[in-house]
C-alpha positions as CSV (number, residue, x, y, z in Angstrom):
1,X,-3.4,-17.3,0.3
2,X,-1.7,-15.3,-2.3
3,X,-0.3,-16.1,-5.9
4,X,3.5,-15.1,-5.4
5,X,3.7,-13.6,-2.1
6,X,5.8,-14.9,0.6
7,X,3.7,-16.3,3.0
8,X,5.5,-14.9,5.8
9,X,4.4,-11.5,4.9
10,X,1.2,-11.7,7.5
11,X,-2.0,-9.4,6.4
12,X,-0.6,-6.8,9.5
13,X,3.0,-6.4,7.4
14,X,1.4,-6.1,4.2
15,X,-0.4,-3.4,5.0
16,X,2.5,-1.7,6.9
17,X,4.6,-2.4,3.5
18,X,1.6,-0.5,1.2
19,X,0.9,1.9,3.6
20,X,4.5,2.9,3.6
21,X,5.8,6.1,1.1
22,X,8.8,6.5,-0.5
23,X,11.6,7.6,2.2
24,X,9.7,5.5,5.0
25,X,12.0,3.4,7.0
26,X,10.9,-0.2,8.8
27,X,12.8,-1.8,11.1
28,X,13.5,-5.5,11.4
29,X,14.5,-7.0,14.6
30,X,15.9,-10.0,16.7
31,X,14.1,-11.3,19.6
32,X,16.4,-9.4,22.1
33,X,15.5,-5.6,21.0
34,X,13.2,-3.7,23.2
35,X,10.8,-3.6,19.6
36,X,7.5,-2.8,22.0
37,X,8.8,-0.4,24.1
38,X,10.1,1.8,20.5
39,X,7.6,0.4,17.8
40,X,5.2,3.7,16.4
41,X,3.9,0.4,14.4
42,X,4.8,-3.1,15.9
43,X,4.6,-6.1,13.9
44,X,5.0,-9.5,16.0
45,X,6.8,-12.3,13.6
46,X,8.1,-14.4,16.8
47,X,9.6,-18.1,15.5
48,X,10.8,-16.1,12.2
49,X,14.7,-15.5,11.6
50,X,15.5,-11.9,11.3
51,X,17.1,-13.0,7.5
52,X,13.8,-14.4,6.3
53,X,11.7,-11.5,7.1
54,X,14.1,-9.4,5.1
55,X,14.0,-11.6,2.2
56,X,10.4,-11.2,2.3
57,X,10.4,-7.8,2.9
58,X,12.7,-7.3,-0.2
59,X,10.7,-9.6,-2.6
60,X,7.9,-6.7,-2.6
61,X,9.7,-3.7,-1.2
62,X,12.3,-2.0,-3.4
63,X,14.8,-0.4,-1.5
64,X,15.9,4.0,-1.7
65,X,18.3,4.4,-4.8
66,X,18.3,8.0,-4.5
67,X,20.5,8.1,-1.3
68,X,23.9,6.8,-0.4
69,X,22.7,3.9,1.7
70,X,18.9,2.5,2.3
71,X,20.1,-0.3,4.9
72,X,21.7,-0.5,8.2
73,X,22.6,-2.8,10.7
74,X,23.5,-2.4,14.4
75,X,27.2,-1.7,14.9
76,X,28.8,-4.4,17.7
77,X,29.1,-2.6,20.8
78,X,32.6,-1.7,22.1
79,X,33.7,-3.2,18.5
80,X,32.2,-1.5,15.4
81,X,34.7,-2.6,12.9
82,X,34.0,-6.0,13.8
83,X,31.9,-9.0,11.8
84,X,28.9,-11.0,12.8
85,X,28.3,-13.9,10.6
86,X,24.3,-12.5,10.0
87,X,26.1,-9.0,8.5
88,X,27.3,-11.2,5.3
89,X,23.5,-13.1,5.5
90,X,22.0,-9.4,5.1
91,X,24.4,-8.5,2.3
92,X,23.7,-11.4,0.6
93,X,19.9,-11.0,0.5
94,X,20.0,-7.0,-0.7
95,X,22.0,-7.8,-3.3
96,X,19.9,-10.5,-4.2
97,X,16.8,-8.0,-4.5
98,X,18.6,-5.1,-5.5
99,X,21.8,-6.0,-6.7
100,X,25.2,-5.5,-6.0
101,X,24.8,-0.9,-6.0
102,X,23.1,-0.7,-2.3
103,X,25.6,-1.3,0.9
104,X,24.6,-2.1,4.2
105,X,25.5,0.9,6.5
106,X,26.0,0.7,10.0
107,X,24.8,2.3,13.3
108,X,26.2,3.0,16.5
109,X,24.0,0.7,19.4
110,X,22.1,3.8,20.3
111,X,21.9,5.7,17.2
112,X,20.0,2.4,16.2
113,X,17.5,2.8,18.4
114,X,17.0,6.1,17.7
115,X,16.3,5.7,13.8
116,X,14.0,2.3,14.9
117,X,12.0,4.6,17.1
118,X,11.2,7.0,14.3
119,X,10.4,4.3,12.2
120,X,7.2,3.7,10.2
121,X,6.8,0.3,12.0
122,X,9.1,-2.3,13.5
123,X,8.8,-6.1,12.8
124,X,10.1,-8.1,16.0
125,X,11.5,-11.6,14.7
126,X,12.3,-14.7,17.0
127,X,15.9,-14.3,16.0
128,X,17.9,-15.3,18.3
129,X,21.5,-14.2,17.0
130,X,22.7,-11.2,18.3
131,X,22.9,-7.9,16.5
132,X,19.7,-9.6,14.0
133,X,18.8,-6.2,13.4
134,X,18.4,-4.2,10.3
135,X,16.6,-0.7,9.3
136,X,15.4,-0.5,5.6
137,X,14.2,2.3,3.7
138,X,11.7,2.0,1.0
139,X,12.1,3.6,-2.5
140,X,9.9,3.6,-5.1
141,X,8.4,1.2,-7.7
142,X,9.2,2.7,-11.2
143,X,6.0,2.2,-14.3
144,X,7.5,-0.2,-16.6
């Protein structure tokens, strides 16, 4: 046990998270995304919502203010203009860590996969909502 740390980030995604540099992307996943068959680095959270991990994630990690966007979600297939309820819950929980400067991007289905696969690691949640799936990339922690 840890003073201050979420105790969903395991020992395994703790060291992913320090091991990561600045510019390093991790993806975070729902139940449903082939996160094995991509992962370089796979991190197994199973019976944790995709929005929990991220809020975990985000208590440690700060996110890339030196680019336009440092978070994306997967676009709805056949539909990318439209709204999943878990979009808003991903908003909600970067601006919360980062504030209200960072937007969530989006991603074609496959152009998701893509960026997941040349991820530094994906962490594969139990999520079971569809479209539970977001890429983040790290920035870096500033000296006080």
């Amino acid at each position: 046990m840890l003073k201050n740390i979420d105790p969903l980030l395991s020992p395994d995604l703790l060291m992913v998270l320090r091991s990561m540099g600045h510019g390093d992307e991790i993806a975070v996943v729902d139940g449903n995304f082939p996160a094995a068959a991509m992962a370089q680095r796979l991190v197994r959270l199973d019976g944790v919502s995709v929005t929990a991990v991220i809020n975990a994630i985000l208590s440690v990690m700060p996110l890339d203010d030196f680019v336009p966007e440092a978070a994306w979600r997967m676009e709805v297939v056949s539909d990318p203009r439209a709204e999943q309820p878990i979009f808003e819950e991903f908003r909600t929980i970067i601006a919360r860590h980062e504030g209200s400067k960072l937007r969530l991007g989006s991603l074609e289905r496959f152009a998701f996969y893509e960026r997941a696969k040349a991820a530094y690691a994906i962490v594969s949640t139990g999520e079971s909502r569809l479209y539970g799936n977001v890429i983040l990339k790290k920035g870096v922690v500033r000296s006080e």
